[in-house]
C-alpha positions in Angstrom: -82.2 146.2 51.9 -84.8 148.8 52.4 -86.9 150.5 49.6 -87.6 154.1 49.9 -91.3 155.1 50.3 -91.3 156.5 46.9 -90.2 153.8 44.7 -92.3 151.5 46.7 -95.6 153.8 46.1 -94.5 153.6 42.1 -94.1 149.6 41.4 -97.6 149.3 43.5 -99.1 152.2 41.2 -97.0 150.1 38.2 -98.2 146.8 39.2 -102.0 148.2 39.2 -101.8 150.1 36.0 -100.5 146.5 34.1 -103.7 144.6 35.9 -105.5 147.5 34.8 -104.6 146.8 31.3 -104.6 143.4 31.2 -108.0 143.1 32.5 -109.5 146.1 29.8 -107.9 144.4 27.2 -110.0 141.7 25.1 -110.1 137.9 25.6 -108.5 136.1 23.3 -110.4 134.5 20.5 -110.4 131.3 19.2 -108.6 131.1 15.6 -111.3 131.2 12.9 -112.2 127.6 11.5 -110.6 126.7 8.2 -112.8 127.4 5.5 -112.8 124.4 3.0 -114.4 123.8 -0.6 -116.2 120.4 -1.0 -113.1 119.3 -2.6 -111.0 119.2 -0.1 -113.4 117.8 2.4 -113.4 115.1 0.2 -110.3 114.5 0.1 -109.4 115.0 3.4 -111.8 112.6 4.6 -110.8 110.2 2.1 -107.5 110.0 3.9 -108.7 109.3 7.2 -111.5 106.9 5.8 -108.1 104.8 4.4 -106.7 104.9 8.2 -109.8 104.2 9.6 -110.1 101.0 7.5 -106.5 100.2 7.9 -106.8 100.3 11.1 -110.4 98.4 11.6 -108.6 95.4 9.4 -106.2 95.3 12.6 -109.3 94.7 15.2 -111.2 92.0 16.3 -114.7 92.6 17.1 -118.2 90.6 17.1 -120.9 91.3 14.6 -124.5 90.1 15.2 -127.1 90.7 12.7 -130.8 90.0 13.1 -133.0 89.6 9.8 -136.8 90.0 10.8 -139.7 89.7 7.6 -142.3 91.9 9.4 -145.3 91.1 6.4 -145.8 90.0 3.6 -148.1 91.9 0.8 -149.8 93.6 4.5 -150.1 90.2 6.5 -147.7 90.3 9.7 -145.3 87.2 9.8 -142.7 85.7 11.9 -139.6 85.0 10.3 -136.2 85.7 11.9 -132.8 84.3 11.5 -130.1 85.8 13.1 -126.4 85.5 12.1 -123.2 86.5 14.6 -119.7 86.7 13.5 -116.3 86.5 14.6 -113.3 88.9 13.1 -110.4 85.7 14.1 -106.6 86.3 13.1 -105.2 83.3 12.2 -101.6 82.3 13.3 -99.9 83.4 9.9 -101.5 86.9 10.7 -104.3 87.0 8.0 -107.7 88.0 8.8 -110.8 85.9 8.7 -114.6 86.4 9.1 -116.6 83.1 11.2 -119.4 82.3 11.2 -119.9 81.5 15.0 -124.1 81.3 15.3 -126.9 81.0 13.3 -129.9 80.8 14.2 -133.6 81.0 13.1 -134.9 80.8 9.4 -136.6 83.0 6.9 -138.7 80.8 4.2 -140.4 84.2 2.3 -137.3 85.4 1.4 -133.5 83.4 0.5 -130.2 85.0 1.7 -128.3 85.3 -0.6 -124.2 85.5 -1.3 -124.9 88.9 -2.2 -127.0 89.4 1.2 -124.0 87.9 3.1 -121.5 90.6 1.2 -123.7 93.2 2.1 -124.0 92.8 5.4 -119.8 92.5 5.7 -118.6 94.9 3.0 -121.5 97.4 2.2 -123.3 98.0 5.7 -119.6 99.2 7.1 -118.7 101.3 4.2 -115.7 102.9 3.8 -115.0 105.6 0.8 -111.3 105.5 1.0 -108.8 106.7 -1.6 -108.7 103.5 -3.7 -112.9 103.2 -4.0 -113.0 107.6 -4.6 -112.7 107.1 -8.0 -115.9 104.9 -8.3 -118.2 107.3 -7.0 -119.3 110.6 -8.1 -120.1 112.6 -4.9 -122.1 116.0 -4.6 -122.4 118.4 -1.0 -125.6 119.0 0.3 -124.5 121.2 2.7 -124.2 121.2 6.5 -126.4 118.9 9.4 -126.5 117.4 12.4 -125.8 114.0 13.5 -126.0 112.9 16.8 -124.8 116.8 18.3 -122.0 116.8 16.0 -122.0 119.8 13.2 -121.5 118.0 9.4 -120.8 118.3 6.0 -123.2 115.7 4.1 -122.5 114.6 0.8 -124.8 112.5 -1.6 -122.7 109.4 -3.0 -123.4 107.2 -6.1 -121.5 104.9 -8.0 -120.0 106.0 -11.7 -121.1 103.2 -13.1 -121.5 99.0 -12.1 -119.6 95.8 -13.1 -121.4 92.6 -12.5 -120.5 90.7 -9.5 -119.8 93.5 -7.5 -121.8 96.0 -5.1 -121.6 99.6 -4.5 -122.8 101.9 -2.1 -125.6 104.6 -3.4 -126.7 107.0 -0.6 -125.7 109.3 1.7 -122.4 110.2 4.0 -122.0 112.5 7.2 -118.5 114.3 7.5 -118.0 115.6 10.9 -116.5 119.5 10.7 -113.9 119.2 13.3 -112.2 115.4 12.5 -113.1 115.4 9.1 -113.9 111.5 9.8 -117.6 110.0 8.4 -119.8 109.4 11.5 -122.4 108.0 9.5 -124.2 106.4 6.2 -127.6 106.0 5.1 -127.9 104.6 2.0 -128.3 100.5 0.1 -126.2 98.4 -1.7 -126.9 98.5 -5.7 -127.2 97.3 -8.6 -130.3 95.5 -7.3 -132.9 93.4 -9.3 -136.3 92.3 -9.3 -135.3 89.2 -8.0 -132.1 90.5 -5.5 -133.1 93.7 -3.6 -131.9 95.2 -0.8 -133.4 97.5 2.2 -132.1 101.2 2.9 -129.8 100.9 6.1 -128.0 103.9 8.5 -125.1 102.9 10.0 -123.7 105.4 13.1 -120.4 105.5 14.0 -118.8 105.9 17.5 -115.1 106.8 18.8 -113.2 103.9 19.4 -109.9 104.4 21.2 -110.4 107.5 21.1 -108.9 107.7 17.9 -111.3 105.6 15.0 -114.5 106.2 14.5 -116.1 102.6 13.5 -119.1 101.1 13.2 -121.4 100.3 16.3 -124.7 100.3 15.0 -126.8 99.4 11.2 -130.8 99.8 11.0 -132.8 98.9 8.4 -137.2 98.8 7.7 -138.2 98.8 4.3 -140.5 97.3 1.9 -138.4 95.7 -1.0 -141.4 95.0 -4.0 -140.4 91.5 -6.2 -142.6 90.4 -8.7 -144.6 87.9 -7.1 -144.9 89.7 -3.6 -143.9 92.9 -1.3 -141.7 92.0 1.8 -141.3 94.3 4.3 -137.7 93.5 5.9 -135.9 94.7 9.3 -132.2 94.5 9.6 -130.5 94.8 12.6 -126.5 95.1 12.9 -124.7 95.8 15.5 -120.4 95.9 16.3 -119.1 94.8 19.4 -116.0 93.8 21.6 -113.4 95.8 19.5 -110.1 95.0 20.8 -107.1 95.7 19.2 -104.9 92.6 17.2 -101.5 92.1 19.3 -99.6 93.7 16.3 -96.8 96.3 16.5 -98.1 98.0 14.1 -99.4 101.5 14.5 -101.7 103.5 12.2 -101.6 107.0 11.9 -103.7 109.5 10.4 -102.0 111.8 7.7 -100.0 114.8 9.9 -99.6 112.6 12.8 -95.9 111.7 14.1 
């Protein structure tokens, strides 16, 4: 079947009058970010801080840390010990922490059980919904981290019971996930006799899904009565690999 002339002329004049306004009219924009009150943030990152450490209870992984004593009231030293642990399920499922290495030995300083819980429950803090109500939290407003735009938030503990630590510092919130890619901060209550050193702890992506800790610094000068130690802590998480568990941890929204 033949067209006439005509109606051929129109769809072409048709067809070019549609590009026409299709290319005058306006790329689309992106929908504006949600605007949130520090409330929300904090909630909302509570939530996925409870998946994340769901889900990091359901991963083996290696953690080495290195404890240097740099000086001592000014005089340069050479004490190290280092420490490397083993996340381990065990056949009934539970989860265990080893102690695989040690080696090394610091004589100016004693580690102590409260250095040990530091290093395995503080250093990888996690402000999920059941520790929220300990802490009173206030935002700073917005930095950057690593490239990433965040929401920062100043953290401190309502108040302290003996016999446990709590985390006093700062959080960052990444704008987009709404996950905490990192911490700078120190365990407290801490005594003349029992200090600890600031640390930052970064996060990265694991699994593209859960951001966990890689990575804990620490270089201060903790003052005791008799002396002033100047202390380096090293940290570092490795070989993540998901427990064989059929299991499956979602954040809140996901099917």
């Amino acid at each position: 079947m033949r067209y006439p002339l005509l109606c051929i002329t129109a769809i072409w004049l048709l067809a070019g009058l549609s590009d026409a306004q299709t290319q005058s009219q306006p790329p689309a924009q992106p929908k504006p970010r949600e605007e949130l009150t520090p409330d929300q943030i904090i909630q909302r990152f509570a939530s996925k801080e409870e998946a994340f450490y769901e889900a990091w209870r359901q991963y083996t992984y290696v953690q080495s840390a290195e404890i240097r004593i740099v000086s001592v009231d000014g005089v340069p030293q050479n004490e190290r010990m280092t420490l490397v642990y083993q996340v381990v399920f065990n056949d009934d499922g539970s989860r265990e922490l080893q102690l695989v290495r040690s080696s090394g030995q610091l004589r100016t300083v004693f580690f102590t059980p409260e250095d040990k819980q530091a290093i395995q429950d503080i250093n990888p803090f996690a402000l999920t919904k059941n520790e929220l109500p300990l802490y009173n939290l206030k935002y700073e407003g917005k930095e950057k981290a690593d490239e990433l735009d965040c929401y920062v938030f100043s953290v401190s503990p309502r108040s302290t019971k003996a016999g446990k630590l709590y985390f006093k510092g700062r959080i960052w919130v990444d704008d987009r996930d709404l996950q905490v890619v990192k911490t700078v901060g120190q365990p407290v209550p801490q005594t003349s006799e029992n200090q600890f050193p600031d640390f930052e702890t970064i996060r990265q992506m694991i699994d593209n899904k859960y951001w966990f800790p890689v990575w804990t610094h620490a270089d201060s000068k903790l003052k005791f009565t008799d002396k002033e130690v100047r202390i380096e802590e090293t940290i570092t998480y490795g070989d993540y690999k998901r427990f064989g568990s059929k299991a499956t941890i979602l954040f809140p929204g996901q099917k």
